[in-house]
Structures are given as C-alpha cells and as structure tokens.
MMTF fields as JSON, N, C-alpha, C and O atoms, coordinates in Angstrom:
{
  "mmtfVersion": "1.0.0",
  "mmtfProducer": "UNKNOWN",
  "numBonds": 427,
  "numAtoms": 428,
  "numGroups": 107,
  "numChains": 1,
  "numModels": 1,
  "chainsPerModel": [1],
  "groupsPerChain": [107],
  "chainIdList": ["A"],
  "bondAtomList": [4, 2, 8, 6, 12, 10, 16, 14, 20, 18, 24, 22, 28, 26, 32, 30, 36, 34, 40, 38, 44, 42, 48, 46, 52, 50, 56, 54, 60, 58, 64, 62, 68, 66, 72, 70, 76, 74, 80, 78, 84, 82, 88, 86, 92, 90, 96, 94, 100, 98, 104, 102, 108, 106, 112, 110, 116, 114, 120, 118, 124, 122, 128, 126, 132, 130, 136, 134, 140, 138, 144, 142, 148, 146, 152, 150, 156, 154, 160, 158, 164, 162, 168, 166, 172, 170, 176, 174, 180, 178, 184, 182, 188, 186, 192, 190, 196, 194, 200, 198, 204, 202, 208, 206, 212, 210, 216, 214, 220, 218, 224, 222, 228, 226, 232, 230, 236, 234, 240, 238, 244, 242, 248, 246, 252, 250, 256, 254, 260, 258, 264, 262, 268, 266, 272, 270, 276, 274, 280, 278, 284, 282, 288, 286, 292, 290, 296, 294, 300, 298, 304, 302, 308, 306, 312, 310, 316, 314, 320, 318, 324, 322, 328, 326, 332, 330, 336, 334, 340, 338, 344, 342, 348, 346, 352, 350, 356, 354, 360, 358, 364, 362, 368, 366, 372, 370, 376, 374, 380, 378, 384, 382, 388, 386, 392, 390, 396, 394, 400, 398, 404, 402, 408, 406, 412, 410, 416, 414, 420, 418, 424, 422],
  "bondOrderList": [1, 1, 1, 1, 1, 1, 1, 1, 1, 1, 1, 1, 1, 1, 1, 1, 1, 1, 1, 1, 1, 1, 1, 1, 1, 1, 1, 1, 1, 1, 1, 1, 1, 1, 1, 1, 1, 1, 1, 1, 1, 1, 1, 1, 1, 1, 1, 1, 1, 1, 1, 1, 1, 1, 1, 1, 1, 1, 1, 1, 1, 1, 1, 1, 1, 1, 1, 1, 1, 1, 1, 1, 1, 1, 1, 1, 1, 1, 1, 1, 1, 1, 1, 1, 1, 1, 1, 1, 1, 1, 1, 1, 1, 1, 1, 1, 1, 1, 1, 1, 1, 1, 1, 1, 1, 1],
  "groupList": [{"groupName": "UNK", "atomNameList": ["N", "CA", "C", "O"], "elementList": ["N", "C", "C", "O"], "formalChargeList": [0, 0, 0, 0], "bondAtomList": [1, 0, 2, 1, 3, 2], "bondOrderList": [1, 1, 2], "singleLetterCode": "X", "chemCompType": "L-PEPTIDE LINKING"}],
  "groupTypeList": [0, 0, 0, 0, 0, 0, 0, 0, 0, 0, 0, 0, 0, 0, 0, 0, 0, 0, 0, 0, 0, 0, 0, 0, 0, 0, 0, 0, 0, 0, 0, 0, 0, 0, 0, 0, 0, 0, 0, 0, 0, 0, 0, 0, 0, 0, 0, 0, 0, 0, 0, 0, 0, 0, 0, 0, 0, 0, 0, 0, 0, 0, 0, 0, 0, 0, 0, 0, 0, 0, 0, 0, 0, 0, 0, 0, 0, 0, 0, 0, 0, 0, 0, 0, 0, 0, 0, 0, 0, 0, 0, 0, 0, 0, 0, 0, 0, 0, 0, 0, 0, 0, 0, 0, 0, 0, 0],
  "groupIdList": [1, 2, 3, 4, 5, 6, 7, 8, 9, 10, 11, 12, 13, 14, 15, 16, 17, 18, 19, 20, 21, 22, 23, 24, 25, 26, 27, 28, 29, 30, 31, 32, 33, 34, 35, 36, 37, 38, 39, 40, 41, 42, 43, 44, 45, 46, 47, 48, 49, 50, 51, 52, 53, 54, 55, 56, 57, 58, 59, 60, 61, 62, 63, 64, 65, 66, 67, 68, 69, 70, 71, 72, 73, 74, 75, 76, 77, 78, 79, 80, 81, 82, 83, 84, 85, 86, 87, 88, 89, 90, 91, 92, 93, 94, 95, 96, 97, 98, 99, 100, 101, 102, 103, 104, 105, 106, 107],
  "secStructList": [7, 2, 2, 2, 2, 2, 2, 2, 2, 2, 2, 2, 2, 2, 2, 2, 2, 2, 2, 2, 2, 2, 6, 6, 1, 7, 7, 7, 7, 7, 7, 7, 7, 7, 7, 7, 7, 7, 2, 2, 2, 2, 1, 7, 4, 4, 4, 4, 4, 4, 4, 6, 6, 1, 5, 7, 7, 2, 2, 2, 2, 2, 2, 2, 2, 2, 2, 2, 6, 7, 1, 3, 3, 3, 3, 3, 7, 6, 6, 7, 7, 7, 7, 7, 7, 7, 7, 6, 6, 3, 3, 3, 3, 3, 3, 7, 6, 6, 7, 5, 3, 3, 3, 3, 3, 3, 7],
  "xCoordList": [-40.287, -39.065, -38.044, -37.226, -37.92, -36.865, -37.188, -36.338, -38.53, -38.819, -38.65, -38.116, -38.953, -38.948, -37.076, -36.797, -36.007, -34.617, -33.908, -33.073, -34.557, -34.076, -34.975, -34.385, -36.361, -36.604, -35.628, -35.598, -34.979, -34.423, -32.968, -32.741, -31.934, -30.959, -31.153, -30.13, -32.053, -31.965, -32.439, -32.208, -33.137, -33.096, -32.099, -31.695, -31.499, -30.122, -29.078, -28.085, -28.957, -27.943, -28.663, -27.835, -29.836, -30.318, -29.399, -28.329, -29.771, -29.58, -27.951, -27.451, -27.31, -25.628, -25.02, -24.065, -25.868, -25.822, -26.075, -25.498, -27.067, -27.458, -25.978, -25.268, -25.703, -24.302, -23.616, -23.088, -22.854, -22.31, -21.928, -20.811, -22.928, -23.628, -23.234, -23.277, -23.064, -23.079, -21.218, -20.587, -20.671, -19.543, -18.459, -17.307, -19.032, -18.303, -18.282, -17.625, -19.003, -18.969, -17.455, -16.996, -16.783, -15.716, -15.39, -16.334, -14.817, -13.99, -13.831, -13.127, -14.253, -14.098, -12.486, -11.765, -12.206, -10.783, -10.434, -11.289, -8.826, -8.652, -8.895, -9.347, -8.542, -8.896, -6.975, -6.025, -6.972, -5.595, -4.951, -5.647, -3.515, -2.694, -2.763, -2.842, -2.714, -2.554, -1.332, -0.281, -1.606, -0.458, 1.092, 1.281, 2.196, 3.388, 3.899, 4.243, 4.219, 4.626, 6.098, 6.531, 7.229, 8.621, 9.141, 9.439, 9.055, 9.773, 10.557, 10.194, 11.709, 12.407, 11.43, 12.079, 10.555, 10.073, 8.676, 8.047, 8.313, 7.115, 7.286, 6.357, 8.718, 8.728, 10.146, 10.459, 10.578, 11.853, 13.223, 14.187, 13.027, 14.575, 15.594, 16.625, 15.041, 16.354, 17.04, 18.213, 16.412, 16.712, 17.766, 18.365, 18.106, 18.864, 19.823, 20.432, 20.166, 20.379, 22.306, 23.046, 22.595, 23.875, 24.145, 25.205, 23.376, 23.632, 24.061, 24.506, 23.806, 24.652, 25.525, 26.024, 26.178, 27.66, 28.418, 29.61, 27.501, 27.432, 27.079, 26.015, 28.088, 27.141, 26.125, 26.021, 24.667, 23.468, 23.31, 23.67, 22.885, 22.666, 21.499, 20.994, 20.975, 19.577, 19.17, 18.014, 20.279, 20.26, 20.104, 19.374, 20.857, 21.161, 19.617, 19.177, 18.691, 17.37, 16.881, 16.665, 16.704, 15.734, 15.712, 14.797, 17.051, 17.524, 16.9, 16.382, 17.065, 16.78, 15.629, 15.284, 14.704, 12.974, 12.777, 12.248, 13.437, 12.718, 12.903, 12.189, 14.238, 14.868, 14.279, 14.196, 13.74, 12.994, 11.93, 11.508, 11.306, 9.645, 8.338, 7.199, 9.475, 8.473, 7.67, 7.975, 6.454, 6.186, 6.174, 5.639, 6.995, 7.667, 9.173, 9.761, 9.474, 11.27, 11.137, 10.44, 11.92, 12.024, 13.993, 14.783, 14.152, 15.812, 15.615, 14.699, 16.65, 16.541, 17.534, 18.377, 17.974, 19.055, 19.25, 18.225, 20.233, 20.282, 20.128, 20.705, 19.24, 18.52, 17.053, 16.305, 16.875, 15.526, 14.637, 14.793, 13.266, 12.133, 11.249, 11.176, 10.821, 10.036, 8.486, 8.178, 7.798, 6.653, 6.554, 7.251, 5.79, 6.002, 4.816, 4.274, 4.342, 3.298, 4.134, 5.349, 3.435, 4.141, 3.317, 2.141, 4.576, 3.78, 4.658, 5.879, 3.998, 4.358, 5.426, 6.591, 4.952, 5.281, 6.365, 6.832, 6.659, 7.76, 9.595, 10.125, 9.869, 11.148, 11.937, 11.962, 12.597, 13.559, 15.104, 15.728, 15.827, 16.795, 17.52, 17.698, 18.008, 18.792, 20.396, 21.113, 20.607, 22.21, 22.823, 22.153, 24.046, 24.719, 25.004, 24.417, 26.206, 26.33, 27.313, 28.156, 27.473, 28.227, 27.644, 28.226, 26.231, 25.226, 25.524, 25.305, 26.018, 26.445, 25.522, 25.35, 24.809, 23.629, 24.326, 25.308, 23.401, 23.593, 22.599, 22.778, 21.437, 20.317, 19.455, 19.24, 18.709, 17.7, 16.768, 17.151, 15.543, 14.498, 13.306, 13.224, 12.031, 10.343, 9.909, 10.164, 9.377, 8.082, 7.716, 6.792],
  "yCoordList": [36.178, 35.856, 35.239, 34.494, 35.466, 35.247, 33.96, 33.425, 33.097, 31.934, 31.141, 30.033, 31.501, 30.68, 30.809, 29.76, 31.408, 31.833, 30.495, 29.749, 30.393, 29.564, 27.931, 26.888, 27.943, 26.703, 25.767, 24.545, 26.737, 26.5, 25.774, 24.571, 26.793, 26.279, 25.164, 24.508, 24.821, 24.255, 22.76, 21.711, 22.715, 21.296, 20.996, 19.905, 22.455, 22.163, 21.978, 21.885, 21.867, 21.692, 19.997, 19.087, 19.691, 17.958, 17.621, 17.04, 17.95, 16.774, 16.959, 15.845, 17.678, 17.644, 16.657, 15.881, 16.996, 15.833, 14.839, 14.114, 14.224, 12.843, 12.435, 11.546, 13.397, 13.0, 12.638, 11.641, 13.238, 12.889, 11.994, 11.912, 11.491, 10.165, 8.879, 7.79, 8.832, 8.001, 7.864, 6.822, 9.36, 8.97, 8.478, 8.164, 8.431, 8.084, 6.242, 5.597, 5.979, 4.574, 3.711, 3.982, 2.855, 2.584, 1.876, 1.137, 1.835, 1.606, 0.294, -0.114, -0.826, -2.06, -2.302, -1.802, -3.271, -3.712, -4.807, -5.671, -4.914, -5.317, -6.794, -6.915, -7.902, -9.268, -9.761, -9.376, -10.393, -10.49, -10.828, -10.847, -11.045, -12.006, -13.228, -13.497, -14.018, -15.381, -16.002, -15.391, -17.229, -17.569, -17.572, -18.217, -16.684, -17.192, -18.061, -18.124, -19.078, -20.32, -20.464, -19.369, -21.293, -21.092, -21.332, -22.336, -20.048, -20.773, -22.277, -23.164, -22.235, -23.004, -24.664, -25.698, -24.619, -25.714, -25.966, -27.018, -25.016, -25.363, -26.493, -27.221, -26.486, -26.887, -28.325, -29.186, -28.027, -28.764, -28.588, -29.353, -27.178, -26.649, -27.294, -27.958, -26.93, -27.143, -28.602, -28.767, -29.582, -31.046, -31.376, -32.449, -30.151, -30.147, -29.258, -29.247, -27.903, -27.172, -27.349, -26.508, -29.182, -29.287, -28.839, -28.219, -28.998, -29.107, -27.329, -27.084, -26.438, -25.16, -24.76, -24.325, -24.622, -24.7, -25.758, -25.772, -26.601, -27.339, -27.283, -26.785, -27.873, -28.066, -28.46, -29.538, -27.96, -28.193, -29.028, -28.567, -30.19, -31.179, -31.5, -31.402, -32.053, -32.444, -33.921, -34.22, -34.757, -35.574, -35.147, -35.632, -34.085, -33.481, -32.773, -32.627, -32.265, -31.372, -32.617, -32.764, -33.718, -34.739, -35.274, -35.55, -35.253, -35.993, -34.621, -34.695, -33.559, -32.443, -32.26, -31.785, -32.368, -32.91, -33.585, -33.28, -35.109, -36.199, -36.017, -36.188, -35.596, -35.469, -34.451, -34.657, -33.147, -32.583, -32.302, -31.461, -33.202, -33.709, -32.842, -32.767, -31.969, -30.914, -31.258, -32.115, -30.483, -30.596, -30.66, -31.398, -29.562, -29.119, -28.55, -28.548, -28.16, -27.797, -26.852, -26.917, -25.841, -24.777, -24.434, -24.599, -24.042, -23.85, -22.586, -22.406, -21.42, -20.21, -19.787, -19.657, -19.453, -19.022, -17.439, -16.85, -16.76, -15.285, -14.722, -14.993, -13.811, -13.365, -13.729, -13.11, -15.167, -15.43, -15.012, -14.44, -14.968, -14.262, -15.65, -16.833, -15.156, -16.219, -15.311, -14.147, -16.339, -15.936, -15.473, -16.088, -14.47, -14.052, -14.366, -13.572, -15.57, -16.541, -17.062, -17.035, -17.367, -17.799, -19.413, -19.731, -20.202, -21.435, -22.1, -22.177, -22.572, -22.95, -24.372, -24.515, -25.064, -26.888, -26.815, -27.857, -25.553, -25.518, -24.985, -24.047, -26.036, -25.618, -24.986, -25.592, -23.71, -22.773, -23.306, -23.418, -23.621, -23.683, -22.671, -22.803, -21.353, -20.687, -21.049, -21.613, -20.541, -20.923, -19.65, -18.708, -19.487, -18.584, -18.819, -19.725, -17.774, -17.871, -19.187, -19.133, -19.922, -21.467, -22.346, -23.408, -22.171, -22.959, -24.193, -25.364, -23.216, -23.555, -23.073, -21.912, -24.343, -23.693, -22.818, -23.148, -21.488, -20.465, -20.278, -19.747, -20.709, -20.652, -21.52, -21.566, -22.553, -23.225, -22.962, -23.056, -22.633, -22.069, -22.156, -22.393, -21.796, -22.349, -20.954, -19.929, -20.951, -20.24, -20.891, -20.44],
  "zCoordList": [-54.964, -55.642, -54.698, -55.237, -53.016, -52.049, -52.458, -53.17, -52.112, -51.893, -53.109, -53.055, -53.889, -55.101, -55.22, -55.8, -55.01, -55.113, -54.362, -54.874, -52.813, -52.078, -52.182, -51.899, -52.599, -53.077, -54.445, -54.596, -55.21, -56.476, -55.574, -55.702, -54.554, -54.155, -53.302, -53.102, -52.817, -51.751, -52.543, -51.943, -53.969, -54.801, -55.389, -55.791, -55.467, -55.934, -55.414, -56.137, -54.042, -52.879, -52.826, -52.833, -52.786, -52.333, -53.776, -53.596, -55.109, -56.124, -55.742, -55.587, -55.613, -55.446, -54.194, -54.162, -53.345, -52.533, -52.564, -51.755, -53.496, -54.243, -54.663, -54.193, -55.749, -56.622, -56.06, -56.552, -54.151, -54.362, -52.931, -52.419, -52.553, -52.367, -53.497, -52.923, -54.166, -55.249, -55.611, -55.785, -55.638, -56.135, -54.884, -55.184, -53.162, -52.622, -52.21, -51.393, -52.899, -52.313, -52.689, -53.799, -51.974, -52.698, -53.988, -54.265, -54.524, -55.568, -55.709, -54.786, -56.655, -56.22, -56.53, -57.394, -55.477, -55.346, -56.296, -56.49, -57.162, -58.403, -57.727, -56.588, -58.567, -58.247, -58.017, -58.699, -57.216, -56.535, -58.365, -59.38, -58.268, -59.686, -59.024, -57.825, -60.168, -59.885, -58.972, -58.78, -58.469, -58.109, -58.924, -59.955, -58.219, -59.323, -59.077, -57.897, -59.85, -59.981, -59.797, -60.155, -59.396, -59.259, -61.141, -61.788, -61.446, -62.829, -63.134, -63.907, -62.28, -62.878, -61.964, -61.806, -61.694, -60.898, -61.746, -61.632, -62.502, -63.266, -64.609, -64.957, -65.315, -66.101, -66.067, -66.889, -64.931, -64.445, -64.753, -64.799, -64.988, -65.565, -64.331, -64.433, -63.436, -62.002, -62.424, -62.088, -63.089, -63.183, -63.941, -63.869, -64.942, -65.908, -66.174, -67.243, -64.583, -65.081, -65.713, -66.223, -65.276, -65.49, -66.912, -66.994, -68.259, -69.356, -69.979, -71.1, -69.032, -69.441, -69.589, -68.551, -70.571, -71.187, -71.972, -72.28, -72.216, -73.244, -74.567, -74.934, -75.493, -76.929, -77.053, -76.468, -77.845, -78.206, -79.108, -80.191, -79.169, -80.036, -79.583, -78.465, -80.978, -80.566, -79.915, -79.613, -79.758, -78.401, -77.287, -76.423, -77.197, -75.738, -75.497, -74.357, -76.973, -76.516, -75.85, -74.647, -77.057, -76.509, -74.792, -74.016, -74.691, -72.937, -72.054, -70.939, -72.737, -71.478, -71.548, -70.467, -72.272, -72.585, -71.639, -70.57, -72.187, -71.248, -69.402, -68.414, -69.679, -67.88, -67.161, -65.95, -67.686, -67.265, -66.965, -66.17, -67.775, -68.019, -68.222, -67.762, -69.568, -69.752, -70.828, -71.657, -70.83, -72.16, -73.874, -74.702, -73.924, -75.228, -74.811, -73.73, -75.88, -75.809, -76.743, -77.756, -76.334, -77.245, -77.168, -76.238, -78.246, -78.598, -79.193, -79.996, -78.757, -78.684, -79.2, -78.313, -80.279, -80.989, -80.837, -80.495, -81.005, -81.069, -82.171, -83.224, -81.947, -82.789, -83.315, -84.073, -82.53, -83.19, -82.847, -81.768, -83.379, -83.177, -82.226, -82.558, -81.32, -80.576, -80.286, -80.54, -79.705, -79.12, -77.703, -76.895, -77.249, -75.836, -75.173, -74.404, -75.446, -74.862, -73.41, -73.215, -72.812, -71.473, -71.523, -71.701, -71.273, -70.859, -69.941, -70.083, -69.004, -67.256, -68.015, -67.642, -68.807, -69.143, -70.567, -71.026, -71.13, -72.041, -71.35, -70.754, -71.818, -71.157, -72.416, -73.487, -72.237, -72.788, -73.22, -72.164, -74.185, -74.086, -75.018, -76.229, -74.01, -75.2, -75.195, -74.368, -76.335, -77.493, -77.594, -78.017, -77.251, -78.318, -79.719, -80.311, -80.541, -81.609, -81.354, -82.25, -80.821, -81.039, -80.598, -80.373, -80.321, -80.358, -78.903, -78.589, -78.503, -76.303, -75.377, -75.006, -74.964, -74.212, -72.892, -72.226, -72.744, -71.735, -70.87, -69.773, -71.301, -70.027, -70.621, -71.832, -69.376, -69.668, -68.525, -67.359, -68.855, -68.027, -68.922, -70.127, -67.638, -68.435, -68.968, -68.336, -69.918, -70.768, -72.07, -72.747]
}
C-alpha cells in the first residue's frame, strides 16, 4: 500500500508540474495602437482655423472645404446627433445656437 500511496503522488506531483509548465510561458504582448495622427493636420483644420467666430454660411462651408482640402465637411449644430465614426479626411465644423462657428477640427 506505501508504494502504490507514493507511486499515485509522485504522478500526481509530475502531471501538476506539466500544468504548470504550460501556464508559465508568457503572455503574448498586445499589438502596439496605430500611429496617432496630428488631428488638426490630418484633415487641414490648422488652414482655416481663422474662420472661428464667424457666421456659418454655406459659402463660408464650401471655402473651408476647399481651403482645407478635406474630404467631406461636416456642420455640427447643438444638439445634433452625429456619428462617432472617426475619419482622418472629414473636417468638423461646430456652431452654436447662432450658428457662429466655435471649433473646426478632423473626425
């Protein structure tokens, strides 16, 4: 019975040691984040940022489009519901309630 007592612990001391063999290997490491991009340089806000504090007209979107040379234009009213998509080439133009631009920046 001694032998058969200590043959039992002693497979059972190897398989525990198998285990934990296995659970020390390291941990794979996350994958870096992407590069961050300079907001206001991704979409060319900096080019335009004279037009803040100005009335919003949609001449003024079109010129801050073209002068900035973004892709799309977005106008941001308070209260509106937008998308929280991020895009590097849309330039931001939010409005207060008198429709006076207060910040122009990319997403």
């Amino acid at each position: 019975m001694p032998l058969r007592l200590f043959t039992t612990a002693v497979a059972a001391g190897l398989m525990l040691a198998g285990c934990a063999g296995l659970s020390s290997t390291p941990p794979h490491e996350p994958a870096p984040p992407p590069p961050r991009v300079e907001t206001s340089a991704a979409c060319g806000a900096e080019r335009v940022q004279d037009r803040v504090g100005r009335e919003y007209s949609e001449a003024l979107g079109e010129s801050i489009q073209r002068e900035s040379r973004a892709a799309s234009l977005r106008v941001i009213r308070p209260g509106q519901a937008v998308t929280l998509d991020y895009r590097s080439d849309r330039i931001n133009v939010r409005l207060d309630e008198d429709d006076v631009i207060t910040e122009i920046g990319c997403g």
